[in-house]
Structures are given as structure tokens and as C-alpha cells.
C-alpha positions, 0 to 999 in steps of 0.5 A: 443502535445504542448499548446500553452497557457499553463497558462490556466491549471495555471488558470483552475486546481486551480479553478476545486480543489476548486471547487471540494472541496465545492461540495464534502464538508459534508452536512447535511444528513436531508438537502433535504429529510424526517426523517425516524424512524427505518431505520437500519432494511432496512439497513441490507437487501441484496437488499437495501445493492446492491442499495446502492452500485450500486448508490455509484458506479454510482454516483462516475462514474457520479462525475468523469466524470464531472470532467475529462469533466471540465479538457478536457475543460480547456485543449482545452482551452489551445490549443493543437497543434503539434509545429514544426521549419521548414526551408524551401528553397526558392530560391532567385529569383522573379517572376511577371505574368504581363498581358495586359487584353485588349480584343484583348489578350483575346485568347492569355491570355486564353491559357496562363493561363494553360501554366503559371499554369505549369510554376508556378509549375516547378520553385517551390521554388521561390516567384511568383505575379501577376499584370493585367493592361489596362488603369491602373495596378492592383496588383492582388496577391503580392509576395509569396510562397503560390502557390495554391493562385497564381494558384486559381488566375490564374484559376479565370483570366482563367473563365474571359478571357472565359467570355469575348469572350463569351459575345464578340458574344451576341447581343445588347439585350443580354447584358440587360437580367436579366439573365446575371451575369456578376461577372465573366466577370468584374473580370478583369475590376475593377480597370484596365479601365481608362477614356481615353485610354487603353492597355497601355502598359508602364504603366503596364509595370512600374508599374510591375517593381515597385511592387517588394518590396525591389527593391533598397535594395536586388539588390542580389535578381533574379528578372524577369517579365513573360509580356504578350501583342500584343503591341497594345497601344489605347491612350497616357501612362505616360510611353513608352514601351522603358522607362519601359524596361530601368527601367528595365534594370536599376533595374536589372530586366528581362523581358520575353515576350510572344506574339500572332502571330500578334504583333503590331511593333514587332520589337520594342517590341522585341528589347525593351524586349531584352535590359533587357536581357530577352528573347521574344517568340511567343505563336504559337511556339511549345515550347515556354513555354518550353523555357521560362521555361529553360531560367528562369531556367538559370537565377542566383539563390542561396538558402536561409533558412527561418526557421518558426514556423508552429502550428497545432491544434490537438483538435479532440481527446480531443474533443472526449474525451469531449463529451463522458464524458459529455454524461456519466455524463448525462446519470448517473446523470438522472440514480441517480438523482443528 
């Protein structure tokens, strides 16, 4: 066990000695009690003899565990820990989950969501994000090695695809009741509605592509989208499909396209995915997912090091420890009245 703010006990033992000292300093023996005459005959009885020494003892008991009470304290002050160097390995390759949220993807996106669940957890070792689009993008979940995050995302993504073809059967009625709640529901709305226009499909694209950091400086890195769409645009976008494939391609950036059985001009989606040198693949295919799993898996990759300092708190014995010395003072000190 380590601490890690040791200069507290350089503070706390100085002050507990000091304060010891005052407190067991000799006092006056008359300073709170009366003057009795004769008491050498008392003295020398057996029983005051025991009294006696079961209060010195009680009283020792009672002093020591207060100060073993203030030195625990001072020490969790500190913050005991277990310190450990670890160098994990993370593979050098990057991964955004980039889905069109429109409500004509709302089945496809719902089966997905399972399906990227798994993909995120066989190509463990890589840095994953998510970004969702419509009229416009949103980053959801940056960069990071940190999974479970990745994958509570994608499980509340999941409950609003649900909702959405849920609340696709109410009735006019229905959708003023006061006992709608309708937090999962907008969970993928905010931020992605625009005021003319949506499913744009560039756009959400591109900025995808832009959501890597570093994108001009690593180009070492292995980078590469998972895109989700049935390519059908509603208004005009900043930027074509063609164009963002072309960022892509330029970047050195993979696209891998997964698409419902109904794609609109799916022979320009396809070609345009393909020219990144990435890979389309229909969600009606039996082992689609596989594949995309396989063909990410090929994909240049090489191992780094990353050495980090993890610190865990180890407060649960000294704390223990505390409060059964507290209770063993309060208990005694009651006992002799100190």
C-alpha cells in the first residue's frame, strides 16, 4: 500500500505528539475535585486497590485508542492506495460507428445495434467513437478505449430506435397524453434536426471523417468508419456522398457500409463506398457482420504500449480500523468518565 499524499503524516504526527503532550501534562491533583482528609486508609484497601487499577487500565485503553483513532485519520488523510505502472496494448487502428438516424433506418439501426455491440467487442484493443447524423452530425462518443462506455451508448441508441417505431403507431391523440415520456425518444434528435432538410447523407458522412483527431498528422494511424444509411437524401447537403467518399479516400480513411435490403441508388452508394477501399454489405446477408468483422480485421494494424498509472483507493481496512477505535474510546471514556 501506498499514499499518495504522504506530506499529510509530515503535518499530522507532529501535530498528534504535541498534542499528546498538553494533554498528558501533570495537572493539579485538587484542580477538579474536593479535598479529603485521611485518605491513605482508603488507599490501602483491596478494593479501592482494584478500582484503582481497573480505572488505569481503562483509561490507558480508552487514551490509546483515541490516538491510534487520530493517527488512522490522519493516514486515510493521506490516501492509501495500491499504485500500479501498466502498459496496455492498443492497436493502432481507429474506428467510428457513424449512423443516419432518419426514421426510414429506424429497423435497420435497431438490429444493429447488437450486431456493433459484438463488433466492438471482438476487435477489442482499438479506440472506438460514435457519431449519429440527420440534418446534422453529432459527435456522441469521442475516441476511446473505454468500451463499456461505447456500448452503454449504443444500448441507449438501441431504447430510441425502439421508441421511435413504437411512437410511429400512436394516434394524433396519443402523442399529447401526459403520460408520454418521451426523453427516450429525442435521445437521438438533439442536435441532429436541421430546419430544411434531412438524411443528409454527406454531410454526416464528412464530418465523421473529421471527427478523427490527428487526421493530418498520424497518417500512420489505421482509420476506418462502420456507415450505416439506406441512402435516402431529403434536401440539399453541404457535401455529396461522392465528396465525402473522396475526403475519405484522400485521408486514407476506410469506409464500411452497412445497408437495409432497400437502398435508394444503390449503385452509386456502393461505388462510392468502395472507392475508399472499404467494403458494402446488405443487413439481410446472413453473415454480414462477420464479414465486416473479418474485413476490419485485415486491415494494417501494429501494436503500441501505452504505459499509465492506475491509483486505487484502499480506504476499507483503515476505515475499520477507525471506527472501532472510536467506539472503543466512547465506550471506556463513559465507563471512567473522562
Amino acid at each position: 500500500m501506498a499514499l499518495v499524499f504522504p506530506w499529510v503524516l509530515y503535518i499530522g504526527i507532529p501535530a498528534t505528539i504535541v498534542l499528546c503532550l498538553f494533554r498528558f501534562k501533570k495537572k493539579d491533583v485538587y484542580e477538579n475535585g474536593k479535598r479529603v482528609a485521611n485518605t491513605s486508609l482508603v488507599e490501602e484497601t483491596e478494593q479501592y486497590r482494584k478500582l484503582y487499577k481497573e480505572y488505569k487500565i481503562l483509561a490507558g485503553t480508552a487514551m490509546v485508542a483515541l490516538v491510534a483513532a487520530i493517527g488512522i485519520g490522519w493516514v486515510l488523510l493521506a490516501r492509501p492506495a495500491k499504485i500500479d505502472t501498466v502498459s496496455p496494448e492498443i492497436k493502432n487502428r481507429d474506428i467510428f460507428l457513424c449512423m443516419d438516424i432518419s426514421d426510414s433506418v429506424d429497423e435497420l439501426n435497431l438490429n444493429m445495434c447488437d450486431e456493433l455491440k459484438k463488433v466492438v467487442t471482438e476487435l477489442n484493443g482499438e479506440r472506438f467513437g460514435i457519431t449519429i447524423f440527420n440534418g446534422q452530425s453529432v459527435l456522441l462518443v469521442p475516441l476511446t478505449t473505454d468500451y463499456q462506455y461505447v456500448l452503454d451508448t449504443l444500448d441507449s441508441l438501441k431504447a430510441a430506435f425502439q421508441d421511435s417505431i413504437k411512437r410511429n403507431d400512436l394516434t394524433f391523440d396519443d402523442y399529447f397524453s401526459d403520460d408520454m415520456d418521451w426523453s427516450t425518444y429525442h435521445y437521438k434528435y438533439e442536435g441532429t434536426l436541421a430546419e430544411e432538410g434531412s438524411s443528409f447523407i454527406g454531410d454526416g458522412l464528412a464530418s465523421c471523417l473529421y471527427s478523427f483527431p490527428d487526421l493530418e498528422t498520424y497518417k500512420e494511424r489505421s482509420r476506418m468508419i462502420i456507415f450505416t444509411t439506406d441512402n435516402e437524401l431529403n434536401g440539399e447537403p453541404y457535401v455529396t456522398l461522392e465528396e465525402a467518399a473522396g475526403l475519405c479516400k484522400k485521408n486514407d480513411v476506410r469506409v464500411f457500409a452497412i445497408a437495409p435490403e432497400n437502398v435508394t441508388d444503390e449503385s452509386t452508394f456502393k461505388r462510392a463506398i468502395e472507392s475508399t477501399d472499404g467494403g458494402y454489405y446488405k443487413s439481410t446477408s446472413s453473415n454480414a457482420y462477420d464479414q465486416l468483422t473479418a474485413d476490419i480485421k485485415k486491415t494494417g494494424t501494429s501494436a503500441m504500449a501505452q504505459t499509465e498509472t492506475v491509483v486505487t483507493d484502499q480506504p476499507e481496512a483503515l476505515f475499520i480500523g477507525l471506527v472501532v477505535c472510536m467506539g472503543v474510546y466512547f465506550l471506556l471514556s463513559r465507563k471512567v468518565r473522562l
